[in-house]
C-alpha positions in Angstrom: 15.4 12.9 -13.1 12.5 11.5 -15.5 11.3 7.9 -13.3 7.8 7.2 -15.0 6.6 4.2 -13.5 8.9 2.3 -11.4 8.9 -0.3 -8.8 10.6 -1.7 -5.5 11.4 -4.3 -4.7 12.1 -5.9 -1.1 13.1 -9.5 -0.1 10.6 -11.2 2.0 11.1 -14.6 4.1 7.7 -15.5 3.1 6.2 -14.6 -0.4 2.7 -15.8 0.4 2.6 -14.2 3.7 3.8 -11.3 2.6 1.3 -11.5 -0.9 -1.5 -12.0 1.4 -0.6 -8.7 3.6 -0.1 -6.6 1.2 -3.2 -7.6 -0.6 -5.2 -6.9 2.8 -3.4 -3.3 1.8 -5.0 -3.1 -1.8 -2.6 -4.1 -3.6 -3.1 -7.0 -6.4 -0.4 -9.0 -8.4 0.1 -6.9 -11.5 3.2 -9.2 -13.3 5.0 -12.4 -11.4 5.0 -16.1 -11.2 5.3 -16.6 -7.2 6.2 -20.5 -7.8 9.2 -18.6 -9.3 9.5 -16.6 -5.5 8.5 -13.5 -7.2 5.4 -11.2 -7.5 5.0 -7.6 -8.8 2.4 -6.2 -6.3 0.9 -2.1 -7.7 -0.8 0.3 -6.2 -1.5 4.1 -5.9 -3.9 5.5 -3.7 -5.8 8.7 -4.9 -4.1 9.0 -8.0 -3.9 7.1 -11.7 -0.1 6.2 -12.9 0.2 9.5 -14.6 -0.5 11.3 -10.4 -3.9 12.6 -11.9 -6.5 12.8 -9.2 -9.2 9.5 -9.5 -12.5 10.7 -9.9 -13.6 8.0 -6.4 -11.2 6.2 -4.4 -10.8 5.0 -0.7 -9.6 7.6 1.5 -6.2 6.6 3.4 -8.5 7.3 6.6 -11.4 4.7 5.9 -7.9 2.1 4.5 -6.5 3.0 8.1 -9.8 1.9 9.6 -10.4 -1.0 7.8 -6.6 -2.5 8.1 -6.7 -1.9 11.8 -10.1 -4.1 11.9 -8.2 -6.6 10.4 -5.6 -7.2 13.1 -2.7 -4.8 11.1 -0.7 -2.4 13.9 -0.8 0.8 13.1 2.6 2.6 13.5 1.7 6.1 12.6 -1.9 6.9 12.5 -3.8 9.4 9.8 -5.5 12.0 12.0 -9.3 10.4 11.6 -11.5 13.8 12.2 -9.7 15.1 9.2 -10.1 15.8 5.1 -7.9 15.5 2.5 -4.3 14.6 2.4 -2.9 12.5 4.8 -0.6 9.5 5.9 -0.2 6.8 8.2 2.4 3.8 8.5 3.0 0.5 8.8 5.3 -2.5 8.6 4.8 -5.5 6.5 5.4 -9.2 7.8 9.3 -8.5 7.5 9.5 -5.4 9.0 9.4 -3.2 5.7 8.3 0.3 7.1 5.2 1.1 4.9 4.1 4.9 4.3 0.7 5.2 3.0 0.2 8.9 1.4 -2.6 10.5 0.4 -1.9 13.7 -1.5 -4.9 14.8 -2.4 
């Protein structure tokens, strides 16, 4: 199965609530019009859109950090005294299960 770039898309109770979280994530508003209810947020940690490694990027570990100084629960955490690939979750305003996945 060929997917190229693709996207998700999730129903949200509050669209700037939920723009503002998942900016706090990195995100920014690629496509949309949210007086419409509708935003296309993108983002791919580590790697450009063709899963090439980027030359500098922030680590998932220093994103965990920094979201959990902002107030943002951590469900899963990245194992901090580490390198290289790694994870962690979290859950959006409405509950969405995030996985943020470092691969390289």
């Amino acid at each position: 199965m060929e997917l190229g770039a693709f996207s998700v898309s999730l129903t949200v109770k509050d669209i700037e609530a939920s723009k503002l979280f998942y900016q706090k994530l990195g995100f920014s508003v690629f496509a949309g019009n949210q007086a419409q209810n509708w935003l296309i947020p993108t983002f791919n940690p580590g790697w450009d859109q063709s899963a090439r490694k980027l030359g500098e990027f922030e680590d998932v570990r220093e994103l965990q950090r920094r979201l959990r100084d902002q107030g943002i629960s951590i469900i899963t955490e990245a194992d901090e005294s580490t390198t290289g690939p790694a994870s962690f979750m979290i859950a959006d305003p409405d509950g969405n299960t995030i996985l943020l996945d470092q691969h390289v």
